[in-house]
C-alpha positions as CSV (number, residue, x, y, z in Angstrom):
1,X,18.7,-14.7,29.6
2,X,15.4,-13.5,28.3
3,X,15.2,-10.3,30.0
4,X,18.0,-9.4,28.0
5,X,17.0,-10.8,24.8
6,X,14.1,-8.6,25.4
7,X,16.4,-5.7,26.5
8,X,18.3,-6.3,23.2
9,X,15.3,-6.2,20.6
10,X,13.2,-3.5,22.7
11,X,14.7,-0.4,20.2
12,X,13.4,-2.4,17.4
13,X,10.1,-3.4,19.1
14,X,9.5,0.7,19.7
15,X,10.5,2.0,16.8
16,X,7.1,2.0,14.6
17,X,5.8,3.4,17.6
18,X,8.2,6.1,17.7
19,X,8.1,6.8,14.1
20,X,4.2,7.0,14.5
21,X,4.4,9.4,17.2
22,X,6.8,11.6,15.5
23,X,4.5,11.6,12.3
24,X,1.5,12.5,14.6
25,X,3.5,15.6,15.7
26,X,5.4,16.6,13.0
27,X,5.5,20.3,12.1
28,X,7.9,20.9,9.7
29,X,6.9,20.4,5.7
30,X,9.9,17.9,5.3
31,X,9.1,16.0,8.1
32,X,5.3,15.5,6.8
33,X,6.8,14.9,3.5
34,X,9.0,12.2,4.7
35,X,6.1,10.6,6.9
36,X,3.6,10.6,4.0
37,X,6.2,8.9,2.0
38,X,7.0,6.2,4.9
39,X,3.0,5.6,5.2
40,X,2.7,5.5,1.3
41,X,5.7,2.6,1.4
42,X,3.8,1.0,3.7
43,X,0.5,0.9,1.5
44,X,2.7,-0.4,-1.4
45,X,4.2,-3.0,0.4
46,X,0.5,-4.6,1.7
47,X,-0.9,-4.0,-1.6
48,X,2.0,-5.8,-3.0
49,X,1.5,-9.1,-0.7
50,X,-1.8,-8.9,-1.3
51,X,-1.0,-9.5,-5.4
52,X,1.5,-11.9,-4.7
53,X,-1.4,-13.8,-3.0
54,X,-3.7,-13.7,-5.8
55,X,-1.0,-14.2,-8.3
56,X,-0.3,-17.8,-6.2
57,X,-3.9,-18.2,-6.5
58,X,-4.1,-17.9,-9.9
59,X,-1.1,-20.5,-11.2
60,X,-3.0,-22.6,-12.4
61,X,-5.4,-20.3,-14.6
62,X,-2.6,-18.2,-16.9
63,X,-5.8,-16.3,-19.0
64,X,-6.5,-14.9,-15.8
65,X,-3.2,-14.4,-14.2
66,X,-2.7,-12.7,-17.5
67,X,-5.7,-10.4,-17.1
68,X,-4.5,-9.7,-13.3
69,X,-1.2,-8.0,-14.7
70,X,-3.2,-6.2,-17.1
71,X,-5.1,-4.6,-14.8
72,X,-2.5,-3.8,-12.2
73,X,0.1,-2.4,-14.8
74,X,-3.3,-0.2,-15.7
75,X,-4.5,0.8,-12.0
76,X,-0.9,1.6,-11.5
77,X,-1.0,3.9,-14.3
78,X,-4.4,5.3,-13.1
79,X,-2.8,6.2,-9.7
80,X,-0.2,7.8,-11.0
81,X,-1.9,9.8,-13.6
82,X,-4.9,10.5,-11.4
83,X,-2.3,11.4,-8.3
84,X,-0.2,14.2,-10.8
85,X,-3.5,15.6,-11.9
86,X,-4.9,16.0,-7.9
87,X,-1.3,17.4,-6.9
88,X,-0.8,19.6,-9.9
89,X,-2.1,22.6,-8.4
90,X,1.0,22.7,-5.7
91,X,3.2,21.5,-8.7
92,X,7.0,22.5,-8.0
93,X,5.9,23.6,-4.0
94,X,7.3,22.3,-0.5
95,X,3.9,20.7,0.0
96,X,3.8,18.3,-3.5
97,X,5.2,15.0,-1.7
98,X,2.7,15.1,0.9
99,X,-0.2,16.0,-1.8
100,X,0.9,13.5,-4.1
101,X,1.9,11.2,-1.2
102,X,-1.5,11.0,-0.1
103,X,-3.3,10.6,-2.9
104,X,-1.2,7.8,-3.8
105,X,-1.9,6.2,-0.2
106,X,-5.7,6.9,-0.6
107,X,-6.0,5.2,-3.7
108,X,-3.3,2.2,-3.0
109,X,-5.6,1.3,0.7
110,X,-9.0,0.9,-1.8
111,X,-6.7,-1.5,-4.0
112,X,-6.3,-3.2,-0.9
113,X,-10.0,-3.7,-0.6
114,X,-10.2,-4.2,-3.6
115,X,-7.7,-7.4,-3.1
116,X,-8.7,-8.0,0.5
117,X,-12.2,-9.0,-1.4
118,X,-11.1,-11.3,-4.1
119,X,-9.3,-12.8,-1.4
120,X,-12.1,-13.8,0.9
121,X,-14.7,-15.2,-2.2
122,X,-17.0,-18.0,-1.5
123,X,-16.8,-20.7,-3.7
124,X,-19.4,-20.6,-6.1
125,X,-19.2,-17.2,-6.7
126,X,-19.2,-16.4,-10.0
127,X,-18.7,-12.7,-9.8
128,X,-15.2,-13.3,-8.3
129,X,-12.2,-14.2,-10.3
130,X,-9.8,-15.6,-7.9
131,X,-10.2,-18.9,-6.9
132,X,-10.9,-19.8,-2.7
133,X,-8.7,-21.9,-0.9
């Protein structure tokens, strides 16, 4: 019975693997568009766990849960401005997506350190505003 369970979910098992592989080889500008986009999801979606985490973290402090959204809504706006600035120079070309694409990426994976860091204080430490567990 479990060799065919296994039979059953290997296409799902393989396919980051596949998709992975096809990004590593992909030749055509829509097809590094599109993978730039599916690596730029996946950015978002760590970066987003990662708040979520903090946010828990911070339910019992609403100042600085408070000051948390501030600063997101504002580093969002950063990325967004400072990505259209770094990808104006293709502006309107085949190749924007994966400019802008990037940049976002870049930027979104140091917010992840960023949140990575807060995540991991040590108690005591008074530079760090989320609380340990």
């Amino acid at each position: 019975m479990r060799p065919i369970l296994f039979l059953a979910l290997a296409p799902l098992l393989f396919t980051p693997l596949a998709q992975a592989d096809e990004c590593d080889n992909a030749t055509t500008q829509t097809d590094m568009n599109q993978c730039a986009g599916v690596q730029n999801k996946a950015a978002d979606k760590e970066l987003n766990n990662l708040y979520q985490q903090i946010n828990q973290r911070l339910k019992d402090q609403p100042h600085t849960k408070k000051l948390l959204v501030s600063a997101q809504r504002a580093w969002v706006a950063f990325r967004d401005a400072e990505c259209a600035f770094s990808a104006s120079g293709v502006e309107g070309g085949s190749v924007y997506p994966l400019v802008y694409s990037h940049c976002t990426t870049a930027l979104t994976l140091a917010r992840v350190e960023h949140f990575r860091t807060y995540l991991k204080c040590e108690e005591g430490d008074l530079s760090c505003p989320v609380p340990g567990l």
